[in-house]
C-alpha positions in Angstrom: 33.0 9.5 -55.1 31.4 7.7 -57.5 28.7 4.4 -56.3 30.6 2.1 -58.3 34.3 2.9 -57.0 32.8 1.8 -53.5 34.8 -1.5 -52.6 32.9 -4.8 -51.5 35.1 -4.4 -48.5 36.4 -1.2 -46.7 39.7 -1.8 -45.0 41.2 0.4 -43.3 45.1 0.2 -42.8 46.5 -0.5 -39.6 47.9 2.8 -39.4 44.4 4.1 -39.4 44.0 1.9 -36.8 42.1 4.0 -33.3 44.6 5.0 -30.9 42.3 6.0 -28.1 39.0 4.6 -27.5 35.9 7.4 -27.2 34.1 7.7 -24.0 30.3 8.8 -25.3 29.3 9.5 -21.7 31.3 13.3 -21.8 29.1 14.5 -24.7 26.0 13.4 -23.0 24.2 16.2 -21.2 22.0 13.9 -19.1 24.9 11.2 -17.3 23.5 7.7 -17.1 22.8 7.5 -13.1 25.8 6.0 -10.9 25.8 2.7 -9.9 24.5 2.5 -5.9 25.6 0.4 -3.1 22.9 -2.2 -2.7 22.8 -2.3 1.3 23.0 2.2 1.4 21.4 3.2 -1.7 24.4 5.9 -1.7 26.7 6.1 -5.5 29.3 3.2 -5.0 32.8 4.7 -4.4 35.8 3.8 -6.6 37.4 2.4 -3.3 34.3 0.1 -2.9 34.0 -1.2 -7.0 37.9 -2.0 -6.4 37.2 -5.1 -4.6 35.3 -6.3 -7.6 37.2 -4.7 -10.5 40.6 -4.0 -11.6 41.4 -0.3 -10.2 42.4 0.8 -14.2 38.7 -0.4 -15.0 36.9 1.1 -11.6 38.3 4.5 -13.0 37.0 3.9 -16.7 33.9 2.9 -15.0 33.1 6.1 -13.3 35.1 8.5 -15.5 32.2 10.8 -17.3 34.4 13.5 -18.9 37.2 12.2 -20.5 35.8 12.3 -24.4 38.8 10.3 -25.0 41.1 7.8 -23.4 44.3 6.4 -24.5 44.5 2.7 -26.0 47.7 1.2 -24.4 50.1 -0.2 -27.1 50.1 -3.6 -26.1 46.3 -3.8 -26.1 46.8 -2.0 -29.6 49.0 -4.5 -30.9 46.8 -7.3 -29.6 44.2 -6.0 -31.8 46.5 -6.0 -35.2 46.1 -9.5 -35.0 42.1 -9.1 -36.2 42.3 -5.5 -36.7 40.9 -3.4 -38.6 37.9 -5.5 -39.4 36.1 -4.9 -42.3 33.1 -2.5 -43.3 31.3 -4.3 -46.1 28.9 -3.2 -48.7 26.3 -6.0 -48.5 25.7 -5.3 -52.4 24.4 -9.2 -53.3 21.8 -9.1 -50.0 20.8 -5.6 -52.1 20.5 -7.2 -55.5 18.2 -9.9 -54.2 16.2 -7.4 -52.0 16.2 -5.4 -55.3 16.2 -2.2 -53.0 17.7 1.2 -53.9 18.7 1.1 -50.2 22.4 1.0 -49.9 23.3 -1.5 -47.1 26.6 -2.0 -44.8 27.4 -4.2 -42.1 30.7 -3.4 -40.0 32.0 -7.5 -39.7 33.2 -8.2 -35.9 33.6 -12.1 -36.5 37.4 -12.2 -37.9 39.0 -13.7 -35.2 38.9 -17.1 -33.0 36.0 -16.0 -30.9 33.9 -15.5 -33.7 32.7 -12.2 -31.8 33.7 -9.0 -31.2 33.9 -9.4 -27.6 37.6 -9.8 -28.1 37.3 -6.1 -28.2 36.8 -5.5 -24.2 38.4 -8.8 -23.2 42.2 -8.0 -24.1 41.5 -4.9 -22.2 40.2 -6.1 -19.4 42.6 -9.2 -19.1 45.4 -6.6 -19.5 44.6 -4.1 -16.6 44.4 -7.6 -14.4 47.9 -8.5 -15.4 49.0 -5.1 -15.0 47.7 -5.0 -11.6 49.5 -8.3 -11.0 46.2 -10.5 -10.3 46.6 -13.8 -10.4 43.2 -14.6 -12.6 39.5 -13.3 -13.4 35.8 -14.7 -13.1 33.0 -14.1 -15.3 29.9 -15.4 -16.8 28.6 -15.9 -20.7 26.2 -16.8 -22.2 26.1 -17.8 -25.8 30.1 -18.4 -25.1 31.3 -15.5 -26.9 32.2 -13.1 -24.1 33.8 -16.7 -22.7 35.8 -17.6 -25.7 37.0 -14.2 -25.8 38.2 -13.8 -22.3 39.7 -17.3 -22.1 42.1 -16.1 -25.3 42.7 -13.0 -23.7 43.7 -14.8 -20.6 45.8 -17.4 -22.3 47.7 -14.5 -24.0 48.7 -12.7 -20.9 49.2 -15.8 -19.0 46.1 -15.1 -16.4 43.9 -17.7 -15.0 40.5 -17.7 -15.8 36.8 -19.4 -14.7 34.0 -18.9 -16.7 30.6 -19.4 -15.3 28.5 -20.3 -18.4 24.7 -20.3 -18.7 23.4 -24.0 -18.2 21.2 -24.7 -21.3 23.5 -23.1 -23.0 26.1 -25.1 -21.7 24.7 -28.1 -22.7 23.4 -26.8 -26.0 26.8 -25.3 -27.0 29.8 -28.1 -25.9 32.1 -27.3 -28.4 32.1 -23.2 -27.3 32.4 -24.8 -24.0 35.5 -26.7 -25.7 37.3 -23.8 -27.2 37.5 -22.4 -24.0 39.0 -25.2 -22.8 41.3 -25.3 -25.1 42.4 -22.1 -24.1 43.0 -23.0 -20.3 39.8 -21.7 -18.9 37.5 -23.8 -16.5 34.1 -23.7 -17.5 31.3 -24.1 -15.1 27.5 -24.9 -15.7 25.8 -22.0 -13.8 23.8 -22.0 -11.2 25.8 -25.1 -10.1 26.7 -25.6 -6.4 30.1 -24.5 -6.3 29.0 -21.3 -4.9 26.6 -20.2 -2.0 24.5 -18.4 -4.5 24.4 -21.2 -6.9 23.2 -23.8 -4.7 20.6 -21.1 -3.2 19.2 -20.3 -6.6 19.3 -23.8 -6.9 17.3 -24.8 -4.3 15.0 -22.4 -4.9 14.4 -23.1 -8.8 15.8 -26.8 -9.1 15.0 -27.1 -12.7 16.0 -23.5 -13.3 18.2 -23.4 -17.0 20.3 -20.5 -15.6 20.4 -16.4 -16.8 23.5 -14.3 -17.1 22.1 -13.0 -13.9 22.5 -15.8 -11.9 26.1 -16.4 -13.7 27.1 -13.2 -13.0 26.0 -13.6 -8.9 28.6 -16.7 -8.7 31.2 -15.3 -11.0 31.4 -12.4 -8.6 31.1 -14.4 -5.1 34.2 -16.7 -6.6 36.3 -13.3 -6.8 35.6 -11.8 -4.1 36.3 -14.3 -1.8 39.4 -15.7 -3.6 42.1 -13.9 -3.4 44.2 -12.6 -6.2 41.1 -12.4 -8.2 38.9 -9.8 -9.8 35.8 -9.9 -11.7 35.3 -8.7 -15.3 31.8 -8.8 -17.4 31.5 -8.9 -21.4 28.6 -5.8 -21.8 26.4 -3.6 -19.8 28.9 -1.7 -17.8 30.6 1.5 -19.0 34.0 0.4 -19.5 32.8 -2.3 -21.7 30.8 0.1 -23.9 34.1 2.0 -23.8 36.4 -0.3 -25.1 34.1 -1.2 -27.9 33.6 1.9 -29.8 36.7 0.9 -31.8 33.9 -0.8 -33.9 31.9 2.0 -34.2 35.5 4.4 -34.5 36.6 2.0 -37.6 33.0 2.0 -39.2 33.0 5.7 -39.3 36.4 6.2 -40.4 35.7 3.8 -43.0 32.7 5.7 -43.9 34.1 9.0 -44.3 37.4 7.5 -46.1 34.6 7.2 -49.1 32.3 9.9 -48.0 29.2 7.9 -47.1 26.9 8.9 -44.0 24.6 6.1 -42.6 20.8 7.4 -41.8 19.8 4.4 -40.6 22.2 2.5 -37.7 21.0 -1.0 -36.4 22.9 -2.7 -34.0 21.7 -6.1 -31.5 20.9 -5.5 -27.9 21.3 -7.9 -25.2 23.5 -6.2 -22.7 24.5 -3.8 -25.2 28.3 -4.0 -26.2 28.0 -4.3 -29.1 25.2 -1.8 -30.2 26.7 0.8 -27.5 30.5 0.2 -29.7 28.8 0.9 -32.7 26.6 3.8 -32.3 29.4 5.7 -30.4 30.8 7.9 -32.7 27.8 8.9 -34.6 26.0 9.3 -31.4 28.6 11.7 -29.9 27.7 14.0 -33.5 24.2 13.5 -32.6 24.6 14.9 -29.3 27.0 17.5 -30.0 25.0 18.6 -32.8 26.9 18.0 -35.7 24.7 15.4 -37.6 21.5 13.3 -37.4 20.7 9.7 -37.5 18.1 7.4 -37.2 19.5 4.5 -34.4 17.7 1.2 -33.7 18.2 -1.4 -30.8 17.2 -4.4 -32.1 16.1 -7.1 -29.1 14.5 -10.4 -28.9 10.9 -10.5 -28.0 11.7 -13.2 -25.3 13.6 -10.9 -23.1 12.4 -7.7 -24.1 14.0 -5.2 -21.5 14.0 -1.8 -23.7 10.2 -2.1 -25.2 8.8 -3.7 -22.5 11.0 -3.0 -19.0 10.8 -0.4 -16.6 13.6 2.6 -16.6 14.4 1.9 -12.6 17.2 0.8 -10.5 17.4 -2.3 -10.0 20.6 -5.4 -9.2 22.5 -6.5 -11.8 22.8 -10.2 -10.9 19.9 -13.2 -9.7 22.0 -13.1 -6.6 21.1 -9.6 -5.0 25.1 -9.5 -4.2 26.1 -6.9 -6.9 25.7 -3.0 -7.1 22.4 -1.5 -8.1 21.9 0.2 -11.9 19.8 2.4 -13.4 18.7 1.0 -16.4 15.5 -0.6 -18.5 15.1 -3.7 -16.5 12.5 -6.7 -16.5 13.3 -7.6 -12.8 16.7 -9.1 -12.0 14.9 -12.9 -11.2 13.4 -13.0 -14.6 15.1 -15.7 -17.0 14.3 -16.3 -20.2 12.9 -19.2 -21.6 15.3 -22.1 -22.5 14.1 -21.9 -26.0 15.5 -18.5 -26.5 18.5 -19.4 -29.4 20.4 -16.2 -28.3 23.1 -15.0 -26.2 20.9 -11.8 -25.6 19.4 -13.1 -22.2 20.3 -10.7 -19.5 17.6 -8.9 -17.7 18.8 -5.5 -17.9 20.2 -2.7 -20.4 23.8 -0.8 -20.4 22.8 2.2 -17.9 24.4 4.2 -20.9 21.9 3.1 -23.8 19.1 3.3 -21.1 19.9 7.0 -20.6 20.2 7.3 -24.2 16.7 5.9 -24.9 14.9 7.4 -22.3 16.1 10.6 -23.7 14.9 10.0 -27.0 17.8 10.0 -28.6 17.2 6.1 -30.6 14.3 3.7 -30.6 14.0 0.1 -29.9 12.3 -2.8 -31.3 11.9 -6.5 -30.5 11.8 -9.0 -32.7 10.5 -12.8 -32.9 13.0 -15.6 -33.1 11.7 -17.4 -36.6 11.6 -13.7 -37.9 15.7 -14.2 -36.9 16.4 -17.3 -38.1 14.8 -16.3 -41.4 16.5 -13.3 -41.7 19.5 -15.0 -40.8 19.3 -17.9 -43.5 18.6 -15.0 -45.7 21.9 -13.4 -45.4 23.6 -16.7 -45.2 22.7 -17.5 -49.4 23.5 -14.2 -50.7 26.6 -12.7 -48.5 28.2 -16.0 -47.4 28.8 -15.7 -44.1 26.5 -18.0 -41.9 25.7 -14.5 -38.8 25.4 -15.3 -34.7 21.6 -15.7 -33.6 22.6 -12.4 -32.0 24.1 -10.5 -35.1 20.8 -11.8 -36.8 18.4 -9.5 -34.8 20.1 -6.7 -36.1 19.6 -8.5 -39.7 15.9 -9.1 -39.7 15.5 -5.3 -38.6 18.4 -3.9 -41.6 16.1 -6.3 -44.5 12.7 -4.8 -43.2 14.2 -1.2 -43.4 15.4 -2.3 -46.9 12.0 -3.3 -48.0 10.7 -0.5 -46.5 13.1 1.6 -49.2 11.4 -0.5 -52.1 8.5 0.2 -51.0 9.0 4.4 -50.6 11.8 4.7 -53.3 14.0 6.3 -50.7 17.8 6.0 -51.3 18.4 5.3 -47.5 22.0 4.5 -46.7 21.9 1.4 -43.2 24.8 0.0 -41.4 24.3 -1.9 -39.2 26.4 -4.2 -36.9 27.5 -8.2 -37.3 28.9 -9.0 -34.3 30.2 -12.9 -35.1 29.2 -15.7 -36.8 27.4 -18.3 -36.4 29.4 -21.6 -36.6 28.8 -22.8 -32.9 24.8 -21.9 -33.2 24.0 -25.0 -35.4 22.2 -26.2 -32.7 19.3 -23.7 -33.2 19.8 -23.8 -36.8 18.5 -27.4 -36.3 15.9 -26.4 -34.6 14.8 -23.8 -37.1 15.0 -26.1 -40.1 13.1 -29.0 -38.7 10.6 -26.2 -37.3 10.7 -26.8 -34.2 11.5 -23.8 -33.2 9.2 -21.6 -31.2 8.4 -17.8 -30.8 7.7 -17.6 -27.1 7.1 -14.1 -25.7 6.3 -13.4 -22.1 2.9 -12.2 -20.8 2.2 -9.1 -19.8 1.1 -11.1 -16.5 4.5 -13.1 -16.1 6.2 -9.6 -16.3 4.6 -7.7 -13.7 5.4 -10.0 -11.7 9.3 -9.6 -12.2 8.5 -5.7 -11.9 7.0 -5.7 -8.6 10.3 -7.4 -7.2 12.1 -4.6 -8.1 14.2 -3.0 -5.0 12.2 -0.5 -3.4 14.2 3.0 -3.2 14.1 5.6 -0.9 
């Protein structure tokens, strides 16, 4: 089809819609390793992860076989109400790169929570309800993977207690608010509602919190209420799962108008989002069908792909929760304060960590001015003001552009927006009155995370 005939925006209609959300994990021929019981060291069972998770999720969890997995209806028609989202051509962030690069962004940020965590959160909040719990805990950070679940919650008439990273608690009130507004209680974390809050605490009493030590009290409040399960907004399988209707729709959209990416850039903090996006083309990569170029995009301050170690190691501050295998700095490392981002946990999606380790996509970490820049950037020519997360991503897609430019290569890159930006002004500030720093960890202040890591058998 011709260039021109292309669309600005690539909808497709809601009967195009995914009915069944793809499980990359069955084409891969090396299994991300299973999650381990931190006291035995042995796989964790399904029986033991059900006193965390919902029973629905504990089976999505460790289900690596089933290529694809039915989308309930009612979690289907909760998504009509933001889905499809769009695939756009970014063709005015091209005309002022002036690069024969042809750009695309699949746009996650149509909807309240301004992310697409909304994605994983209906889902989860829906096989609580359907187990008859009474509520769920978790932990954000930015606030997105908290504004989601508290909508999803309020929708499905489910209690719910967010543990929220301090600094970014105080830096972000009104994500706090929206939350609120939604019913959820939101809780500065590590705070001393919980044993392992007010241990962390004592330990690092100026401490500005991690997900890690969020997710520690979000899962000691629901174990030991009862009624209550846990649910967490990346890293884990099931969340990866539920997000590849991004990466479903971007293809779909693709193909409608017979375009093939060879460049795919997604963010990567935990890594829903990137994992969601790369699915589908990844399953072609590893069955063989096609080729592409895919690039993990993470912030230099917590830099857990190009700089971690590929070991097990506990998913939470607190030592209480099962042990992964994935690219790691140490589960007591926290970022620095000044870190803008929501991309601030310790540790990578087992899945993407198998992924990486095998060779099959690269990573790349990237300075926070660089971001902001990058982010501003978009902001004047595409009109829509990006997350600090989404922006990673960004910087990475321009450079690749330039890159074309430079070569004359007619590369096609899509790359992933997961929200916008509206409750980041905070660091926006900062950025304009340059105050903003680029803070990286030393190799020194690293190795000594690493040599925390559990010792295994």
């Amino acid at each position: 089809m011709a260039e021109q005939k292309i669309p600005y925006k690539i909808y497709l209609n809601e009967s195009e819609m995914p009915t069944k959300w793809y499980n990359v994990r069955a084409d891969m021929k090396n299994k991300p390793a299973p999650l381990l019981n931190p006291g035995t060291h042995e796989p964790m069972t399904a029986e033991e992860l059900s006193a965390v998770f919902c029973s629905d999720l504990v089976a999505q969890e460790l289900d690596n076989d089933t290529a694809y997995i039915e989308i309930p209806e009612e979690i289907r028609n909760f998504y009509k109400m933001y889905r499809p989202s769009p695939l756009v051509r970014a063709y005015c962030l091209e005309e002022k790169l002036q690069t024969p690069a042809k750009i695309y962004y699949k746009f996650e940020g149509n909807n309240t929570s301004g992310s697409h965590k909304l994605n994983s959160s209906i889902a989860q909040a829906y096989y609580a309800k359907k187990q008859g719990l009474k509520g769920v805990t978790t932990e954000t950070g930015a606030g997105q993977w908290g504004t989601a679940l508290s909508m999803a919650c309020s929708y499905l008439g489910l209690d719910c207690k967010v543990y929220m990273v301090k600094c970014s608690y105080e830096q972000k009130p009104f994500r706090r608010e929206v939350m609120r507004t939604y019913g959820a209680s939101v809780i500065p974390s590590p705070s001393m509602t919980t044993q392992v809050g007010q241990k962390i605490l004592a330990e690092h009493p100026d401490t500005t919190g991690s997900l890690g030590c969020a997710i520690s009290e979000a899962v000691e409040v629901a174990v030991t209420t009862p009624g209550y399960r846990y649910v967490l907004g990346s890293v884990l399988n099931q969340v990866l799962l539920h997000q590849s209707v991004i990466g479903l729709e971007a293809k779909a959209a693709m193909d409608k108008y017979g375009i093939k990416p060879d460049i795919i850039i997604g963010c990567a903090g935990g890594g829903s989002n990137l994992g969601g996006l790369i699915s589908p083309f990844m399953g072609e990569k590893l069955r063989g069908e096609a080729d592409y170029r895919i690039i993990a995009v993470e912030p230099a301050s917590c830099p857990s792909f190009t700089r971690g170690t590929y070991a097990y190691d506990f998913c939470d501050t607190g030592m209480i929760c099962p042990l992964a295998k994935m690219y790691t700095l140490g589960c007591d490392f926290i970022p620095s304060a000044n870190h803008a981002g929501g991309l601030r946990y310790h540790g990578m999606s087992p899945v993407l960590s198998q992924l990486y380790d095998d060779g099959l996509m690269e990573a790349t970490s990237v300075v926070q001015t660089d971001v902001f820049e990058a982010a501003e950037y978009f902001a004047r020519c595409e009109g829509i003001l990006p997350a600090p997360e989404s922006s990673h991503a960004i910087r990475v897609a321009i450079d690749e552009a330039i890159k074309c430019k430079e070569t004359g290569e007619e590369k096609t890159i899509l790359f992933g927006l997961t929200g916008t930006g509206y409750f980041d002004m905070y660091a926006y500030e900062k950025f304009h009155d340059g105050v903003m720093d680029d803070y990286i960890p030393s190799d020194e202040e690293l190795a000594k995370y690493r040599a925390s890591l559990p010792k295994m058998d």
